[in-house]
PyMOL Python script that loads the backbone (N, CA, C, O; Angstrom):
from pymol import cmd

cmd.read_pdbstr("""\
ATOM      1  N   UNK A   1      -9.463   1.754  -1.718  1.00  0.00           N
ATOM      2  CA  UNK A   1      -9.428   1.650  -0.275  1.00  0.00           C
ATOM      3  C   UNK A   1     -10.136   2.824   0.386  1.00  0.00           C
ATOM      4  O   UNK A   1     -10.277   2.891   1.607  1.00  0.00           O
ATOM      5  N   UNK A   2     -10.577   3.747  -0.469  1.00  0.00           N
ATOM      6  CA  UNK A   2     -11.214   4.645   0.343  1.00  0.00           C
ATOM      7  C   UNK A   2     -10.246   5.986   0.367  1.00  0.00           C
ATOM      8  O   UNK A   2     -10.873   6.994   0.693  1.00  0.00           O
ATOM      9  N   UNK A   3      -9.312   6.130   0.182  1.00  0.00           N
ATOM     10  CA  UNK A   3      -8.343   7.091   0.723  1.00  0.00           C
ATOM     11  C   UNK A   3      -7.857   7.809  -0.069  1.00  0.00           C
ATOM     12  O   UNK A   3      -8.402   7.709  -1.168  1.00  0.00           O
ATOM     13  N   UNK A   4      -6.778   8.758  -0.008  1.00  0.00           N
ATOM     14  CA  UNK A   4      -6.180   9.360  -0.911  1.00  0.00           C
ATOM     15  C   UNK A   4      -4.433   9.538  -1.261  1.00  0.00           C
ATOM     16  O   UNK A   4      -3.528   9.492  -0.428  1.00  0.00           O
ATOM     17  N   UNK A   5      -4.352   9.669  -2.170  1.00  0.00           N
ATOM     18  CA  UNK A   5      -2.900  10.019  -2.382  1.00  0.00           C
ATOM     19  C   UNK A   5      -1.804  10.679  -1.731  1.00  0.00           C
ATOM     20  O   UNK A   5      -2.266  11.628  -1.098  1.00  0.00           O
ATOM     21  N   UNK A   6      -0.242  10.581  -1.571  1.00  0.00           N
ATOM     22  CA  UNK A   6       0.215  11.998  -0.750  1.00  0.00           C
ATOM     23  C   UNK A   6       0.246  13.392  -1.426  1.00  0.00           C
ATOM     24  O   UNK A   6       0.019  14.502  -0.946  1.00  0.00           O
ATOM     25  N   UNK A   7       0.642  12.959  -2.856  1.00  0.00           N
ATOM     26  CA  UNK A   7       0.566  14.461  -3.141  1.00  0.00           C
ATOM     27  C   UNK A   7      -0.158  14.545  -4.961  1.00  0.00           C
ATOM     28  O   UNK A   7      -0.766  13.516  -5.256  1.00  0.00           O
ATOM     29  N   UNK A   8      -0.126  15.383  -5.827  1.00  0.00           N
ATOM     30  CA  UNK A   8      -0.488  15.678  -6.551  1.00  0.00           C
ATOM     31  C   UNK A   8      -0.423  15.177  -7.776  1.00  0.00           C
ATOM     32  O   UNK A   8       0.785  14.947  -7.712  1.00  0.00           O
ATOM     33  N   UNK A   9      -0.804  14.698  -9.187  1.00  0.00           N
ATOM     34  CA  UNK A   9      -0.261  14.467  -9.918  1.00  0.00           C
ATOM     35  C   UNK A   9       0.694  14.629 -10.599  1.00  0.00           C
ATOM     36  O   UNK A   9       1.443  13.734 -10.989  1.00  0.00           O
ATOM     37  N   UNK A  10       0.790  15.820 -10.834  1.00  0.00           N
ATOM     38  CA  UNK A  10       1.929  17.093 -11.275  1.00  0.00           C
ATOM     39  C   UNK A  10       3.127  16.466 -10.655  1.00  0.00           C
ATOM     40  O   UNK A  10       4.153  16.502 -11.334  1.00  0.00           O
ATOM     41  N   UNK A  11       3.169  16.029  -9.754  1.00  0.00           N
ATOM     42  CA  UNK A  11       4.531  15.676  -9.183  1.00  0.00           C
ATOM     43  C   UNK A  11       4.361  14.664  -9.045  1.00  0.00           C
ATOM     44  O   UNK A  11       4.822  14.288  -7.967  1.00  0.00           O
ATOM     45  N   UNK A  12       3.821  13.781  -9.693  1.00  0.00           N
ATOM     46  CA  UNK A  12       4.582  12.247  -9.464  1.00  0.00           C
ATOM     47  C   UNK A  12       4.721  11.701 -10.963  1.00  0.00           C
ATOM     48  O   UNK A  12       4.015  12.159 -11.861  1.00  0.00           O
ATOM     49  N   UNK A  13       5.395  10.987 -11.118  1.00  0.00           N
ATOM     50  CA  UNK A  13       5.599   9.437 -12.293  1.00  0.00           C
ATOM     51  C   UNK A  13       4.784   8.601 -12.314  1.00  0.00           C
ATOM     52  O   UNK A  13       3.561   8.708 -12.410  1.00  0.00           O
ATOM     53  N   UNK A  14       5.606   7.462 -12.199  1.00  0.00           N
ATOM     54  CA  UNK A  14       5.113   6.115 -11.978  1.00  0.00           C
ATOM     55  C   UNK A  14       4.644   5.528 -10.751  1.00  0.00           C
ATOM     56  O   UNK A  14       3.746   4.692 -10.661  1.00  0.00           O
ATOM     57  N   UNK A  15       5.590   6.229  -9.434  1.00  0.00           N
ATOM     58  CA  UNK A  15       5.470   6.184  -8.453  1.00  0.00           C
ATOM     59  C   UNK A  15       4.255   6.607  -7.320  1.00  0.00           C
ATOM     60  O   UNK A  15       3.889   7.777  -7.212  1.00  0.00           O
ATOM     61  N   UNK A  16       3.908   5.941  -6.819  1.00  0.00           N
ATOM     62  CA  UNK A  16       2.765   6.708  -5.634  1.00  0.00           C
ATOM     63  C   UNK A  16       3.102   6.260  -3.973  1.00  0.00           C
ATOM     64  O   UNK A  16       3.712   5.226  -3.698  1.00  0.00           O
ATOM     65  N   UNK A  17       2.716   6.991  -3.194  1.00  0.00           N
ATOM     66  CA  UNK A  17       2.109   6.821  -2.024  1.00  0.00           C
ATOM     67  C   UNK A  17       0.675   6.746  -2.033  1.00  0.00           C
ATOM     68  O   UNK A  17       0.012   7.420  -2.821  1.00  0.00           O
ATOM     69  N   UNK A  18       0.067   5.821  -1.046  1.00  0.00           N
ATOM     70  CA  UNK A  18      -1.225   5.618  -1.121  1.00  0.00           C
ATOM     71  C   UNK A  18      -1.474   5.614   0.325  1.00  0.00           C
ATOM     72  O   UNK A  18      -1.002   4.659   0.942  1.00  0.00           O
ATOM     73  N   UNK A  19      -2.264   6.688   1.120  1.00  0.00           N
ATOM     74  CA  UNK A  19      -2.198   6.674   2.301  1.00  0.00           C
ATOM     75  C   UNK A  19      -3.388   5.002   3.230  1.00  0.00           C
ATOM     76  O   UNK A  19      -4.512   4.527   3.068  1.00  0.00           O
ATOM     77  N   UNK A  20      -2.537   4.816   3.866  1.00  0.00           N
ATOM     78  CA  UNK A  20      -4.004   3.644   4.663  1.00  0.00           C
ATOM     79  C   UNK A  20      -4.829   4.266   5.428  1.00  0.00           C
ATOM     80  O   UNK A  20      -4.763   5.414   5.868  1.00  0.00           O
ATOM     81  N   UNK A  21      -5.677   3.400   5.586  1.00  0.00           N
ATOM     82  CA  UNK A  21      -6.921   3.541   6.262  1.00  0.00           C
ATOM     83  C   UNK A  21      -6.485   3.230   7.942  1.00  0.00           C
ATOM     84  O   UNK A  21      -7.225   3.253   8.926  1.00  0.00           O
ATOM     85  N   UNK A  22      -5.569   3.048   7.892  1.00  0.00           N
ATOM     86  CA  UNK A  22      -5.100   3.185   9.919  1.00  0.00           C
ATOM     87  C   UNK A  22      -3.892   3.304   9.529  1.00  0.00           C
ATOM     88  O   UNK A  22      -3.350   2.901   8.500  1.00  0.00           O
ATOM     89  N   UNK A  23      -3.193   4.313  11.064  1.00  0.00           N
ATOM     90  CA  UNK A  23      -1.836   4.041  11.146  1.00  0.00           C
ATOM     91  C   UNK A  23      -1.111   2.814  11.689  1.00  0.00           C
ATOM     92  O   UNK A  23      -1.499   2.193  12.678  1.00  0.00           O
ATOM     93  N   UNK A  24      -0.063   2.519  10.993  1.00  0.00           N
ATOM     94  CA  UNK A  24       0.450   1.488  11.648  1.00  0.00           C
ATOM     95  C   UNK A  24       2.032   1.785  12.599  1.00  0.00           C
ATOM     96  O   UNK A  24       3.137   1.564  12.103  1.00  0.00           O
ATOM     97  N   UNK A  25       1.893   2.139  13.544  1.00  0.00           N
ATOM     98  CA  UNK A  25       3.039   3.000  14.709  1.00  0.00           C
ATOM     99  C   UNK A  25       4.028   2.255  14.496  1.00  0.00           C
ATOM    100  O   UNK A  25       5.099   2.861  14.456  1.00  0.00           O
ATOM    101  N   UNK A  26       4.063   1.415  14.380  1.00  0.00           N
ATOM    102  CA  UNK A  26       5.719   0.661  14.743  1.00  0.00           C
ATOM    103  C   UNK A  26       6.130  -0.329  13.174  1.00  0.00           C
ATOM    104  O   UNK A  26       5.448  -0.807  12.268  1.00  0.00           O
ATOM    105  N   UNK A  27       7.567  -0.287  13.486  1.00  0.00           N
ATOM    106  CA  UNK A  27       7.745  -0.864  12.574  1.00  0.00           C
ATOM    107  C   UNK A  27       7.776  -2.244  12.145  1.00  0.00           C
ATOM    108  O   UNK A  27       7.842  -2.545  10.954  1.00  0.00           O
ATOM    109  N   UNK A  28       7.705  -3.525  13.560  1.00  0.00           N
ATOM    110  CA  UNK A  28       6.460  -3.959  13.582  1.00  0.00           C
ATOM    111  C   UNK A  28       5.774  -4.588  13.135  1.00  0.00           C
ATOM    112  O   UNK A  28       5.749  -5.730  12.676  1.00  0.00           O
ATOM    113  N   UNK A  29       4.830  -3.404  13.331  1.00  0.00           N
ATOM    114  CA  UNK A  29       3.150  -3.284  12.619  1.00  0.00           C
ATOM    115  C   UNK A  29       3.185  -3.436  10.993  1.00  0.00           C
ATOM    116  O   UNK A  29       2.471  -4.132  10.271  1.00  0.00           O
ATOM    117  N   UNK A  30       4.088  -2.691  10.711  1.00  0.00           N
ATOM    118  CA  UNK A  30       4.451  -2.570   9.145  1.00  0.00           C
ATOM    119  C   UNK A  30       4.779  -3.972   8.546  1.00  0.00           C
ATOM    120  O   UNK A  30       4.213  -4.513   7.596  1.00  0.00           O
ATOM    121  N   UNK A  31       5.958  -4.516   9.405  1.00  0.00           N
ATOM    122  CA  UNK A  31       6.644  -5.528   8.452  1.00  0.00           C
ATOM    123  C   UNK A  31       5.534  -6.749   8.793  1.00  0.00           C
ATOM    124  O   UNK A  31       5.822  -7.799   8.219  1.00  0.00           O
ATOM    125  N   UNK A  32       4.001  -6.823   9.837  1.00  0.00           N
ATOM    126  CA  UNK A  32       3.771  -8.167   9.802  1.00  0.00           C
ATOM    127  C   UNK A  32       2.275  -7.847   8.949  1.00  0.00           C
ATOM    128  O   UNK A  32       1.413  -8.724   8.898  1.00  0.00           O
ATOM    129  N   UNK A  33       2.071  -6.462   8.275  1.00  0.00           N
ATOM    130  CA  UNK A  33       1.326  -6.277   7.169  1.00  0.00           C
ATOM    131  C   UNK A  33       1.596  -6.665   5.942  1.00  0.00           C
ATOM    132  O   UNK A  33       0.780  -6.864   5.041  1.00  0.00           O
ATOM    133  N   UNK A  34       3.074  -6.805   5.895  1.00  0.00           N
ATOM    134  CA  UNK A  34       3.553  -6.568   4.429  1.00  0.00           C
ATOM    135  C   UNK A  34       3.763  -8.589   4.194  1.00  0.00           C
ATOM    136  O   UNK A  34       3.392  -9.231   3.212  1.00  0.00           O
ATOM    137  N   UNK A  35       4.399  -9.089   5.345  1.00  0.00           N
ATOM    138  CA  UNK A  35       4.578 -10.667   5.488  1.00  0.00           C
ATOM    139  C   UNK A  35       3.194 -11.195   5.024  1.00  0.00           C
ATOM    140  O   UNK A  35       2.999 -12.053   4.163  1.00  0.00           O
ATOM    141  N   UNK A  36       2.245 -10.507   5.774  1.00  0.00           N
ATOM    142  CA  UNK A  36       0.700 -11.071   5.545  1.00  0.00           C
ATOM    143  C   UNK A  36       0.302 -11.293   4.100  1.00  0.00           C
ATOM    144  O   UNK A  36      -0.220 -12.260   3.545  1.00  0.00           O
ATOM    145  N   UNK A  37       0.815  -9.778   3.532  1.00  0.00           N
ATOM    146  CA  UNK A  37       0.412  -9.823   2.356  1.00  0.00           C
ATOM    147  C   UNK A  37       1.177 -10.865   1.613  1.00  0.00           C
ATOM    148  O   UNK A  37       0.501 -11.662   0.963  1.00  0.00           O
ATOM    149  N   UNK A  38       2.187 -10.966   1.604  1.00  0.00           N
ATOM    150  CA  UNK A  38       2.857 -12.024   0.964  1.00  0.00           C
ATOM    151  C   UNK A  38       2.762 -13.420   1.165  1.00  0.00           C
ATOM    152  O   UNK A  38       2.975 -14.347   0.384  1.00  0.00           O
ATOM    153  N   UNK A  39       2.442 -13.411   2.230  1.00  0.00           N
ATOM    154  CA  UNK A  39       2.340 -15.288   2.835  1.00  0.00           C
ATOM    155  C   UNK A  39       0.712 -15.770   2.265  1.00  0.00           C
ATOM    156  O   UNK A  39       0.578 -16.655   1.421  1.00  0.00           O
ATOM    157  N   UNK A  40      -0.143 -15.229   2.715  1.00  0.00           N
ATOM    158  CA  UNK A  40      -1.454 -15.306   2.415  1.00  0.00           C
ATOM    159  C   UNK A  40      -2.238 -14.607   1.018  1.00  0.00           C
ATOM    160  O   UNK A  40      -3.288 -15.056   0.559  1.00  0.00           O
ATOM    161  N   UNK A  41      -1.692 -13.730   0.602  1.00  0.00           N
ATOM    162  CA  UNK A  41      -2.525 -13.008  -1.123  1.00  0.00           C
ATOM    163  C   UNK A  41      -0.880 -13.011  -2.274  1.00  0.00           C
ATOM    164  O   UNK A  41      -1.063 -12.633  -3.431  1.00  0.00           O
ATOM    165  N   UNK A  42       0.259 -13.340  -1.958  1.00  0.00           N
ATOM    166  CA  UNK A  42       0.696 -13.535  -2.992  1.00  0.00           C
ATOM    167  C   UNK A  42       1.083 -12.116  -3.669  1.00  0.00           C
ATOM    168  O   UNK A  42       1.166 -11.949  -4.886  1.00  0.00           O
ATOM    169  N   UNK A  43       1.290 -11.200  -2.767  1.00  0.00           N
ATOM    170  CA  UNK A  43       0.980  -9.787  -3.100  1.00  0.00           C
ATOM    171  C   UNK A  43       2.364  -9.425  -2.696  1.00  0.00           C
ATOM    172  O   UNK A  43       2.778 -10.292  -1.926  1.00  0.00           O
ATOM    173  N   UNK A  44       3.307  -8.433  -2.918  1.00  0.00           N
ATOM    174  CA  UNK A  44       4.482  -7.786  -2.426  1.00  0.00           C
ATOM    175  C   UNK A  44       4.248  -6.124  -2.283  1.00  0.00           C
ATOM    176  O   UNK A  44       3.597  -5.619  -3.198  1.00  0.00           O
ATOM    177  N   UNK A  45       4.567  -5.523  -1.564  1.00  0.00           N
ATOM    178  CA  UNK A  45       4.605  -4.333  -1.340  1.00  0.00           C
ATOM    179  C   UNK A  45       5.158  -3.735  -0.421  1.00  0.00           C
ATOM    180  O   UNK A  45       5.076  -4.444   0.581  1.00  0.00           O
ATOM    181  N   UNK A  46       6.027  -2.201  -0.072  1.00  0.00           N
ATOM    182  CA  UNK A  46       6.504  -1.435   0.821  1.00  0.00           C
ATOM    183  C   UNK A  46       5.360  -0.565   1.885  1.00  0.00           C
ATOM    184  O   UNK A  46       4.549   0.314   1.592  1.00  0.00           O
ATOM    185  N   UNK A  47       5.596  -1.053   2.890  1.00  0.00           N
ATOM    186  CA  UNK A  47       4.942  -0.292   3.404  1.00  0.00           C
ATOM    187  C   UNK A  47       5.187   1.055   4.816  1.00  0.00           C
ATOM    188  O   UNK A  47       5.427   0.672   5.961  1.00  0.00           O
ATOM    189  N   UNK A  48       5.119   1.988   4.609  1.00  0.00           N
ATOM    190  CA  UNK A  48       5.945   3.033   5.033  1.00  0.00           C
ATOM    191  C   UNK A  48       5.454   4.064   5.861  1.00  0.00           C
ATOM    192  O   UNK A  48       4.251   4.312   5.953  1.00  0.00           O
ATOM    193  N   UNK A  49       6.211   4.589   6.382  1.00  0.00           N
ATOM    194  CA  UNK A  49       5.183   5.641   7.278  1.00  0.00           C
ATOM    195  C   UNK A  49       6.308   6.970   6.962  1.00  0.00           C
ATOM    196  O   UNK A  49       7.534   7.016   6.869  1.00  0.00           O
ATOM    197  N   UNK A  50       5.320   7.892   6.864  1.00  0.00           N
ATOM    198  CA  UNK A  50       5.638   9.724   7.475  1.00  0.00           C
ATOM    199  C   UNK A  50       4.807  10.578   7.936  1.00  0.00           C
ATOM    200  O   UNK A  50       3.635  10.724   7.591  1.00  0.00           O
ATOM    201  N   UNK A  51       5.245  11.009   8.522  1.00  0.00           N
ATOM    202  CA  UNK A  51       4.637  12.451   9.692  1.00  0.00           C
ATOM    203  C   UNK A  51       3.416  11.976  10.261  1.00  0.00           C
ATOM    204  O   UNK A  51       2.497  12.795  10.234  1.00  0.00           O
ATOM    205  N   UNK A  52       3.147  10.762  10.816  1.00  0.00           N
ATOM    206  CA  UNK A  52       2.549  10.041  11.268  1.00  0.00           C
ATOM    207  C   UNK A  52       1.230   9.264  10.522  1.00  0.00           C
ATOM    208  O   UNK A  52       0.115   8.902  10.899  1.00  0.00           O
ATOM    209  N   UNK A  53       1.655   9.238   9.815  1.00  0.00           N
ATOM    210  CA  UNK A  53       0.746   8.469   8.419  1.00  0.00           C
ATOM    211  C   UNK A  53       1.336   7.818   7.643  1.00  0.00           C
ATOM    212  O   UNK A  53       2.214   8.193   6.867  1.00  0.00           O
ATOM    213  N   UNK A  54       0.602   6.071   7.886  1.00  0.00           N
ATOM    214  CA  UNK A  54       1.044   4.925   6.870  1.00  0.00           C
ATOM    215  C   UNK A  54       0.702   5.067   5.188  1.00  0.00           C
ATOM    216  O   UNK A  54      -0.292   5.539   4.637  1.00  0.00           O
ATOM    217  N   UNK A  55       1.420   4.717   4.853  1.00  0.00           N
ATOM    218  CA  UNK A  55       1.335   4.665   3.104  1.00  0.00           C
ATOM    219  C   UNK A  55       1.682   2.977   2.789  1.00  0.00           C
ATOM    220  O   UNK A  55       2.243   2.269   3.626  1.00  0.00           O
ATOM    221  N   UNK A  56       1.306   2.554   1.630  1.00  0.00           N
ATOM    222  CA  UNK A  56       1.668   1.670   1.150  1.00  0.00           C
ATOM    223  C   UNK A  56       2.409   2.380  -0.411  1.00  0.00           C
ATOM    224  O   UNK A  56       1.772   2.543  -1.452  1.00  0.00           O
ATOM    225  N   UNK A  57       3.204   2.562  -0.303  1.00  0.00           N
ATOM    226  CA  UNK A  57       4.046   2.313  -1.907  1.00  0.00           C
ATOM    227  C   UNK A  57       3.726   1.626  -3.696  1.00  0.00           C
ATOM    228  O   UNK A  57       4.178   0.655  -4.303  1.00  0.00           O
ATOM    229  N   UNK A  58       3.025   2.394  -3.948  1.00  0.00           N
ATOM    230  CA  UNK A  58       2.742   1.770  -5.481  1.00  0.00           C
ATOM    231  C   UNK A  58       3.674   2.317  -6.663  1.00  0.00           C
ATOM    232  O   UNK A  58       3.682   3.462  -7.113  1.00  0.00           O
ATOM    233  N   UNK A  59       4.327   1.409  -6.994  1.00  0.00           N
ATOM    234  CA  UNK A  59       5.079   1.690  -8.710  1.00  0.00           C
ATOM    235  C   UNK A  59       3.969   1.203  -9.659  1.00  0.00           C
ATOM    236  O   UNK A  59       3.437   0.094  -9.687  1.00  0.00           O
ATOM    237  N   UNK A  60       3.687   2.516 -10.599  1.00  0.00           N
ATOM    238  CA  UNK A  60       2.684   1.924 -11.776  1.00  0.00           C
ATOM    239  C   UNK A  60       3.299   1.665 -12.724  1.00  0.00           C
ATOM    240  O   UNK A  60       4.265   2.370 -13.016  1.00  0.00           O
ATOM    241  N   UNK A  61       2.945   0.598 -13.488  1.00  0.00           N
ATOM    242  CA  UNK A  61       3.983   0.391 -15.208  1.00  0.00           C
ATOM    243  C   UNK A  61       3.156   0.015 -15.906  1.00  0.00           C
ATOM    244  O   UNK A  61       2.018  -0.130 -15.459  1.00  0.00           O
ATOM    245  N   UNK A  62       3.499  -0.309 -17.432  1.00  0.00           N
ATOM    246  CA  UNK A  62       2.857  -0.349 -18.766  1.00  0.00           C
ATOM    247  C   UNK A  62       2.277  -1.871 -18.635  1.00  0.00           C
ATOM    248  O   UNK A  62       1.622  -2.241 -19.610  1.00  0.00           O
ATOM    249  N   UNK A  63       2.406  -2.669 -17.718  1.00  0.00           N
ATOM    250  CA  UNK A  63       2.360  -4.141 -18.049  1.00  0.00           C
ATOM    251  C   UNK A  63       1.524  -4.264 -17.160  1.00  0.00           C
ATOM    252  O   UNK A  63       1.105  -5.421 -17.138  1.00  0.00           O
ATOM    253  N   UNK A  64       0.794  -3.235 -15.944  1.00  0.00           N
ATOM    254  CA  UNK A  64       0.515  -3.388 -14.570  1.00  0.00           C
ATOM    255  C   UNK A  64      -1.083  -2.954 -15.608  1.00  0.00           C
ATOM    256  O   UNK A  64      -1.146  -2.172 -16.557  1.00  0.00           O
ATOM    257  N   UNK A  65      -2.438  -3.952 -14.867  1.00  0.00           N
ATOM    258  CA  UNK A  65      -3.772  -4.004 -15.417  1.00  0.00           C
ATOM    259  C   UNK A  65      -4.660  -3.548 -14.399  1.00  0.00           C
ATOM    260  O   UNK A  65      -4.217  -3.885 -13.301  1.00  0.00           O
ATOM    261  N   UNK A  66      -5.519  -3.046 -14.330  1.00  0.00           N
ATOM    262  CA  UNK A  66      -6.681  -2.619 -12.925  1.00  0.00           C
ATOM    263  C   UNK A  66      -6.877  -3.942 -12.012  1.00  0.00           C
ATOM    264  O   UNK A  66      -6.707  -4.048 -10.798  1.00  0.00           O
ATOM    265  N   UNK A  67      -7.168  -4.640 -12.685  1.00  0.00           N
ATOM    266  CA  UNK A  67      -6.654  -5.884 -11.940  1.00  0.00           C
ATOM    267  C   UNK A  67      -5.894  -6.275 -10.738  1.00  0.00           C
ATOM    268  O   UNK A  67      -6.073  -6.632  -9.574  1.00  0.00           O
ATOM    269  N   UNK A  68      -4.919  -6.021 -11.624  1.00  0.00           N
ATOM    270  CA  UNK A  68      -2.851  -6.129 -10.304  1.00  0.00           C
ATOM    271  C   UNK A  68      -3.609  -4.821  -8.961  1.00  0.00           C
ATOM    272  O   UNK A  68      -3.309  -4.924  -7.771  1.00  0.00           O
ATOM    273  N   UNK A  69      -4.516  -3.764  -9.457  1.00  0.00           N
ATOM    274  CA  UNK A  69      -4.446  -2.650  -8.491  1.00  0.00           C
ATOM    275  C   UNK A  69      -5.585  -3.007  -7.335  1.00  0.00           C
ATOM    276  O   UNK A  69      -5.553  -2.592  -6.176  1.00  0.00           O
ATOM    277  N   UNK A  70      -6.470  -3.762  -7.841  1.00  0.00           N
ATOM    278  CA  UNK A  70      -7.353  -3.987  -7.421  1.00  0.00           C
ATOM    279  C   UNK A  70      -7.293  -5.280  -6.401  1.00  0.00           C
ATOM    280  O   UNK A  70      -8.112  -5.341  -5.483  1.00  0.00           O
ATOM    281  N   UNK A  71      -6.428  -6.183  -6.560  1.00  0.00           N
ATOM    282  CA  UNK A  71      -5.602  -7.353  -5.957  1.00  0.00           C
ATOM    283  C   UNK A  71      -4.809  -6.930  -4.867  1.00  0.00           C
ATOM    284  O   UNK A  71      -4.892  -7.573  -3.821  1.00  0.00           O
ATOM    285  N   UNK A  72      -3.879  -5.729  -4.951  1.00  0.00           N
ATOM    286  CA  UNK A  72      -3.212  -5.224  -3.981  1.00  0.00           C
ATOM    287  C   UNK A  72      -4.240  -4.883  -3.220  1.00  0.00           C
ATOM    288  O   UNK A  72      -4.464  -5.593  -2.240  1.00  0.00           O
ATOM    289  N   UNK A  73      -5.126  -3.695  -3.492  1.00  0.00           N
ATOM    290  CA  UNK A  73      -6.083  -3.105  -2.356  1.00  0.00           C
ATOM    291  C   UNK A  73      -6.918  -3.955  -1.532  1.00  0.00           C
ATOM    292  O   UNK A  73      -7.295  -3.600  -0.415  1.00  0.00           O
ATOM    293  N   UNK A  74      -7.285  -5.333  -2.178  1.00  0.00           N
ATOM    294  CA  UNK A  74      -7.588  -6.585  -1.572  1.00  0.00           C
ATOM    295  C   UNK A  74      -6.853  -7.008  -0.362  1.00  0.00           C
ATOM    296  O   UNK A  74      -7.088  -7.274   0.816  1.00  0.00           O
ATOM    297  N   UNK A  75      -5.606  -6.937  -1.389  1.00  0.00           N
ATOM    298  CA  UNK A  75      -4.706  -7.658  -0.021  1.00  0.00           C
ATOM    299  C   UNK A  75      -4.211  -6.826   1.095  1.00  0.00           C
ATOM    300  O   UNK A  75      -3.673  -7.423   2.027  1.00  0.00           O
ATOM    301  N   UNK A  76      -4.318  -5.437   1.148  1.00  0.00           N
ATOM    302  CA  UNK A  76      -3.737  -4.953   1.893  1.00  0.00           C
ATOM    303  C   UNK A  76      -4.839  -4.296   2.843  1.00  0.00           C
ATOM    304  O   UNK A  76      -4.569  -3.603   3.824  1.00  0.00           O
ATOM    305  N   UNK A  77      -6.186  -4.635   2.379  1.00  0.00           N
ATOM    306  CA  UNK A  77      -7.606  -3.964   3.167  1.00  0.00           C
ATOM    307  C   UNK A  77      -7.745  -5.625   3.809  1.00  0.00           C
ATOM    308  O   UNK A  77      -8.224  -5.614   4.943  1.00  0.00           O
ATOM    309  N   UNK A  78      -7.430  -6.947   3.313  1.00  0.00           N
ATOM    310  CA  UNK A  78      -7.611  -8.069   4.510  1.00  0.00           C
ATOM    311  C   UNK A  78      -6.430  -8.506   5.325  1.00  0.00           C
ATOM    312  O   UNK A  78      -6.586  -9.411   6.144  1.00  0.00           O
ATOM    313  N   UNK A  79      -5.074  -7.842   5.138  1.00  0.00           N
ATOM    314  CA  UNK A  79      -4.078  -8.064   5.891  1.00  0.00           C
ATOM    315  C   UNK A  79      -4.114  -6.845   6.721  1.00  0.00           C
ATOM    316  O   UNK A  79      -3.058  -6.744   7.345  1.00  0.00           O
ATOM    317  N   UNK A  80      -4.744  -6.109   6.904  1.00  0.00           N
ATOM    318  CA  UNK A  80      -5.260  -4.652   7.715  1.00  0.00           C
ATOM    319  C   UNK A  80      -6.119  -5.165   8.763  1.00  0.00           C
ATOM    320  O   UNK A  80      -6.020  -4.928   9.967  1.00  0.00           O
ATOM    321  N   UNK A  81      -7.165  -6.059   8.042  1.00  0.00           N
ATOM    322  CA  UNK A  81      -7.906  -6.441   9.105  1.00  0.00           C
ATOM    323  C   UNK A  81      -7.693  -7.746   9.997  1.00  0.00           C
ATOM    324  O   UNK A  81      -8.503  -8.013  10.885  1.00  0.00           O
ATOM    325  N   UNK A  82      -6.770  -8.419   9.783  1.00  0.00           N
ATOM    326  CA  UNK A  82      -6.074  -9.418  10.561  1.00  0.00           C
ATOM    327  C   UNK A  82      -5.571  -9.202  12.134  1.00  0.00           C
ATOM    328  O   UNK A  82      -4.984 -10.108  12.724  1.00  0.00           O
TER     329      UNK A  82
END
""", "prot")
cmd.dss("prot")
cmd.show_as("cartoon", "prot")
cmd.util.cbc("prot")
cmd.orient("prot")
């Protein structure tokens, strides 16, 4: 998507924040990104805000392929632009 992480490797797991490419202010904004993604790409994801910057939420696992990552960023760069 263009963007970057919240914080470092060193400190994370499996888990990520992935900052977006716009903020989304309200909450809203959030839940009819996340519906989008699901109604239309089949995609599930959290999507969250702090200190005035949206994140979308990624858990990585052993079963998860570049693919699955590449599908999300799909869906969440054309439910962005909706």
């Amino acid at each position: 998507m263009g963007t970057e992480v919240a914080i470092t490797d060193e400190f994370t797991a499996a888990m990520r924040l992935v900052r977006l490419p716009v903020v989304l202010g309200s909450e809203a904004e959030r839940e009819a990104v996340a519906y989008r993604m699901i109604g239309d790409y089949a995609v599930t994801a959290h999507i969250t805000q702090h200190a005035g910057t949206s994140y979308v939420r990624m858990c990585g696992q052993l079963y998860n392929r570049p693919e699955h990552y590449e599908r999300l960023a799909n869906a969440i760069t054309n439910a962005l632009a909706e």
